[in-house]
C-alpha positions in Angstrom: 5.1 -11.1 28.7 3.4 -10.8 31.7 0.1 -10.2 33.2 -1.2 -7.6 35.4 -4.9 -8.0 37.8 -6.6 -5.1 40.0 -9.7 -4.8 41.5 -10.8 -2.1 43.8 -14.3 -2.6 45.7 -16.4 0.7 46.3 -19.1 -0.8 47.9 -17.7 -2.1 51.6 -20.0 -5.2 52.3 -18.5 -6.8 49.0 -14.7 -6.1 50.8 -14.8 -9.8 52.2 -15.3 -11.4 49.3 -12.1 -9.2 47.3 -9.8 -12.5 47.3 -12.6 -14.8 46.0 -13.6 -12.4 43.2 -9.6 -12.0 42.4 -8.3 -15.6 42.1 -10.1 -16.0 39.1 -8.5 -12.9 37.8 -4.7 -14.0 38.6 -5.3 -17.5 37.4 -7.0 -16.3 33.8 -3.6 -14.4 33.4 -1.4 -18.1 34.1 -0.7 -18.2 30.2 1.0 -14.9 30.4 2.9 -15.6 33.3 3.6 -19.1 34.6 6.6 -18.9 36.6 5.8 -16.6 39.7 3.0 -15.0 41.1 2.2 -12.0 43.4 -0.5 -9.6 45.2 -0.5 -6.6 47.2 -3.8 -6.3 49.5 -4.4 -3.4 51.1 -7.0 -3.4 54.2 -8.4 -1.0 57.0 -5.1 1.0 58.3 -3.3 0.0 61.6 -3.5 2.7 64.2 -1.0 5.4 63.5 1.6 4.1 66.3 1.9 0.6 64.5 3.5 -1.0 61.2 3.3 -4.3 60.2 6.4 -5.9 57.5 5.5 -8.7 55.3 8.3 -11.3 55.4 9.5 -14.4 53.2 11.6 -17.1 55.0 11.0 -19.1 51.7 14.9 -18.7 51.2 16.4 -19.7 54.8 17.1 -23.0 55.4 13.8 -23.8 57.3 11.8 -22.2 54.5 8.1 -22.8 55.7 8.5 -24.6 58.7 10.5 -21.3 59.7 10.0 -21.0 63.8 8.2 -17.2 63.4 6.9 -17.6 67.3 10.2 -18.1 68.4 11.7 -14.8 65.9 8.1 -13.2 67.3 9.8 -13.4 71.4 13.2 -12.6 70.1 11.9 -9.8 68.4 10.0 -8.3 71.5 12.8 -9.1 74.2 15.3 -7.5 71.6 13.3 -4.1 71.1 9.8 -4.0 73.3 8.0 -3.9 70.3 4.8 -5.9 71.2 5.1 -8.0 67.7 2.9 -10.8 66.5 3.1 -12.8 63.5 0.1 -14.2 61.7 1.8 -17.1 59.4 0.8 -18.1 56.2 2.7 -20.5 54.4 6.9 -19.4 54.1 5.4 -15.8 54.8 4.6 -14.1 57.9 3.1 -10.7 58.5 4.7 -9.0 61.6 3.0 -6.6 63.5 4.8 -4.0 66.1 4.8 -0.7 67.6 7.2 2.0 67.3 9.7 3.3 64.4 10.2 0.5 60.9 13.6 0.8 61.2 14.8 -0.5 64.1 12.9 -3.8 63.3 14.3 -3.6 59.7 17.6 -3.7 60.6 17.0 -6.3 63.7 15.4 -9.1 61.0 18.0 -8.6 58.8 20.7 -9.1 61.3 18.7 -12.1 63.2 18.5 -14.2 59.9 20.1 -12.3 56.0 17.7 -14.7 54.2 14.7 -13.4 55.6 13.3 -11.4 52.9 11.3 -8.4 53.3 8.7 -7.4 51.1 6.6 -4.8 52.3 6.0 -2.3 54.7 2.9 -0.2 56.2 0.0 0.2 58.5 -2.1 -1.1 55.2 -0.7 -3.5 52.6 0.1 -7.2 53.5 2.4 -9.1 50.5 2.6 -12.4 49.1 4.6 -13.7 46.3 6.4 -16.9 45.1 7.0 -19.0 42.5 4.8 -21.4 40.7 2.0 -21.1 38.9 -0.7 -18.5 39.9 -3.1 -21.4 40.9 -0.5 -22.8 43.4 0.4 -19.7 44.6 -3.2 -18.6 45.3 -3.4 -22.0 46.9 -0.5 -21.9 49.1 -1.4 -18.5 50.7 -5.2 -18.9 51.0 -5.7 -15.7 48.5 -9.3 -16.4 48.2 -9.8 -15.7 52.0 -8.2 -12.5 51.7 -10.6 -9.0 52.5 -9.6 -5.7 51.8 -10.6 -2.6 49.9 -8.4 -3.2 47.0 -5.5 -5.4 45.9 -3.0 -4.9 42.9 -1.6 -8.7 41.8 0.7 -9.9 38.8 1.8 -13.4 37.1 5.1 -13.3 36.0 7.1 -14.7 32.9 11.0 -13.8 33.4 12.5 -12.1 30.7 15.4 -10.2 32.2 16.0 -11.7 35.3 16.2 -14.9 37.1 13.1 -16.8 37.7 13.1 -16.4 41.9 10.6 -14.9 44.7 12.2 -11.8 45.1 12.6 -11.0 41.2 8.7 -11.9 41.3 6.1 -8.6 41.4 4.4 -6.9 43.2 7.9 -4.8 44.2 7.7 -1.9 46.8 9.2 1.0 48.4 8.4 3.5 51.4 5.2 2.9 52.8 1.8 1.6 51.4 3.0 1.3 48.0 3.5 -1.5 45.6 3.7 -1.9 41.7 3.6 -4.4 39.0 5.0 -3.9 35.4 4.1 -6.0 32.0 6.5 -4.9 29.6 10.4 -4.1 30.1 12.6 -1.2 30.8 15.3 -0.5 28.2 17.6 1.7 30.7 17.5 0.3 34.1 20.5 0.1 34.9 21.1 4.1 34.2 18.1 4.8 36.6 20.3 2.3 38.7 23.5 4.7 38.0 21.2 8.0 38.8 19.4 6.9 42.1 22.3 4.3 44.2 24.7 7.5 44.9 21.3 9.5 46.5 21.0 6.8 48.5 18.8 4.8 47.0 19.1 1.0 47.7 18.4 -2.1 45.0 17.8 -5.3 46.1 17.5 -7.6 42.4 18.8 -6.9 39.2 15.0 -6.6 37.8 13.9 -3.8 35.6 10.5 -3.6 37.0 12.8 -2.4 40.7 14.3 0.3 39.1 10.6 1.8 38.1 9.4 1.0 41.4 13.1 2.9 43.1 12.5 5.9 40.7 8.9 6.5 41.8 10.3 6.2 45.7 12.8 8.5 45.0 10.2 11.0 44.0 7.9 10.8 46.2 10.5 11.0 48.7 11.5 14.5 47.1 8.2 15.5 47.6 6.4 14.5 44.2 2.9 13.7 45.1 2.0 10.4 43.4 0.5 11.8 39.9 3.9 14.5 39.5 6.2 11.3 40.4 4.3 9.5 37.4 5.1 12.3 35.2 8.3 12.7 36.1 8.4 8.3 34.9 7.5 9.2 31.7 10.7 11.4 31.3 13.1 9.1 32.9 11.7 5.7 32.1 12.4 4.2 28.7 10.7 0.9 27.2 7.4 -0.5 26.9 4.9 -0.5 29.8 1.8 -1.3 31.5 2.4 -0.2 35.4 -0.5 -0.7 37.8 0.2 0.7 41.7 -1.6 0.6 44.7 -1.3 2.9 47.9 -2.9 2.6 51.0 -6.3 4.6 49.2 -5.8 4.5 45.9 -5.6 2.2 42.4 -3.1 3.7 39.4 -2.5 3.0 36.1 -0.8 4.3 33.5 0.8 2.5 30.4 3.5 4.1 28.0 3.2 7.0 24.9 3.1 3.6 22.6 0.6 1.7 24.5 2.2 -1.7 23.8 1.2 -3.9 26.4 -2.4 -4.6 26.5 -5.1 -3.7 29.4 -8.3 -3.1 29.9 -10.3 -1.8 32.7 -13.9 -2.7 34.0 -16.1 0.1 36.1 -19.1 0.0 37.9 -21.0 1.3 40.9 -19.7 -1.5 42.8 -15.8 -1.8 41.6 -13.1 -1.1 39.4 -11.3 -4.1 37.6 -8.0 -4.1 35.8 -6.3 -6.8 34.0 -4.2 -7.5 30.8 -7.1 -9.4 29.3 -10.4 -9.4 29.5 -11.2 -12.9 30.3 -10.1 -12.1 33.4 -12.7 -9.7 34.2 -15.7 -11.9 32.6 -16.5 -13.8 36.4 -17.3 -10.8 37.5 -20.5 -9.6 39.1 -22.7 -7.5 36.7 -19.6 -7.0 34.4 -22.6 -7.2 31.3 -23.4 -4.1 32.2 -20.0 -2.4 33.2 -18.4 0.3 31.5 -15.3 -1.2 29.6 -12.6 0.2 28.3 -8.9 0.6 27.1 -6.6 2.9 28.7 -5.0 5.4 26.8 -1.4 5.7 26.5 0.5 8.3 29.0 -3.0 8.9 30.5 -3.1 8.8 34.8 -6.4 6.9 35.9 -6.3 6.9 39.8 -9.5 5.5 41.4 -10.0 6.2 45.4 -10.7 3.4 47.6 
């Protein structure tokens, strides 16, 4: 069990206030996941030449007293990259010019703990465990702006309770995605994507989803065909919100198991497992609520 949060903001002066309306949201889903919590927060893009990588150092020896200024020079005297680091706890978000992968490959030889979470000229990502209060605490969440965010509270069912087994998980670019439910044939999507090159990183269900949908959109699948495509491939019970850099998606499973409910109006769209999460909200009295169907696409444009 497991709780899922998203709020996208269609009116642009509330977009400061999107991490104080969504702490509320995370912590009202703490009895459905406890151990680990998690958000994806997508802003105003970079400018097409640069990238920015989210990083965890929470597994290295100096966890969050990690020395990101000195990695930051090191960085730029290694590959001219112009990087800065704006620190936040044992996470740092890096921000460079030029191609991803040269700067992939150079963090993961300067330190193998450092983990790295996302990718993009949009999305920053936090996660950790602890309680969703404490992790919303110990990266300032309610400071965060941005047009929309996807975020999740985790109790571990399959997998070990550790940061990277925590959600949101990623792949490419701009993309994230967090799961309530579980995945009866992971490892067989595991079998059918590793020898096309496709590489895994935990031994969590919710990464093998996340893998398949890279693996399509890589092939070309736009984001609503690679969903289609998850209903064929993908076997168990879920709820799966995603975020890109401009849109929300949700889509839950032909059984509809795992419980969600969306709010809508003129000002926002807000997703969560429960509704109590949604009941802070401005104006929700008069919102138009409702429960997704099952193996039904909503995608809302930010």
């Amino acid at each position: 069990m497991c709780g899922i949060v998203g709020l996208l903001l269609k009116t642009p002066s509330l977009r400061g206030q999107l991490g104080e309306l969504m702490v509320p949201m995370l912590i009202g889903m703490t009895e459905r996941g406890p151990d680990s919590a998690g958000l994806a927060v997508f802003s105003q893009p970079l400018g097409e030449g640069q990238r920015k990588i989210s990083v965890y150092s929470g597994l290295t020896s100096e966890a969050d007293r990690h020395d990101w200024l000195a990695l930051t020079s090191a960085l730029n005297e290694a590959l001219k990259v112009n990087a800065t680091s704006q620190v936040k706890g044992n996470h740092a978000i890096i921000t460079f010019e030029g191609e991803v992968t040269p700067v992939k490959d150079w963090l993961k030889a300067f330190n193998p703990k450092l983990h790295l979470l996302s990718t993009g000229r949009s999305i920053d990502l936090y996660k950790d465990i602890g309680t969703p209060s404490q992790v919303a605490a110990r990266y300032g969440f309610n400071q965060l702006a941005g047009s929309h965010l996807v975020g999740h509270t985790r109790m571990a069912t399959e997998s070990a309770v550790t940061p990277d087994r925590a959600h949101p998980f990623t792949a490419g670019e701009d993309f994230c995605l967090v799961h309530n439910g579980s995945l009866s044939n992971p490892n067989g999507i595991r079998r059918m994507l590793e020898p096309r090159g496709i590489q895994f990183e935990t031994d969590n269900d919710t990464e093998a989803a996340c893998r398949f949908l890279e693996w399509r959109l890589r092939e070309g699948d736009d984001l609503p065909t690679a969903l289609h495509n998850g209903f064929e491939a993908l076997d168990g019970f879920y709820t799966f919100l995603m975020g890109t850099a401009t849109e929300l998606a949700l889509i839950r499973d032909p059984f509809a198991c795992k419980p969600a409910v969306v709010a809508e109006t003129d000002d926002y769209v807000a997703i969560a497992s429960e509704f109590r999460s949604l009941a802070h909200l401005p104006d929700i009295q008069h919102a138009k609520v409702f429960e997704p169907a099952p193996e039904e696409m909503y995608v809302w444009n930010a």
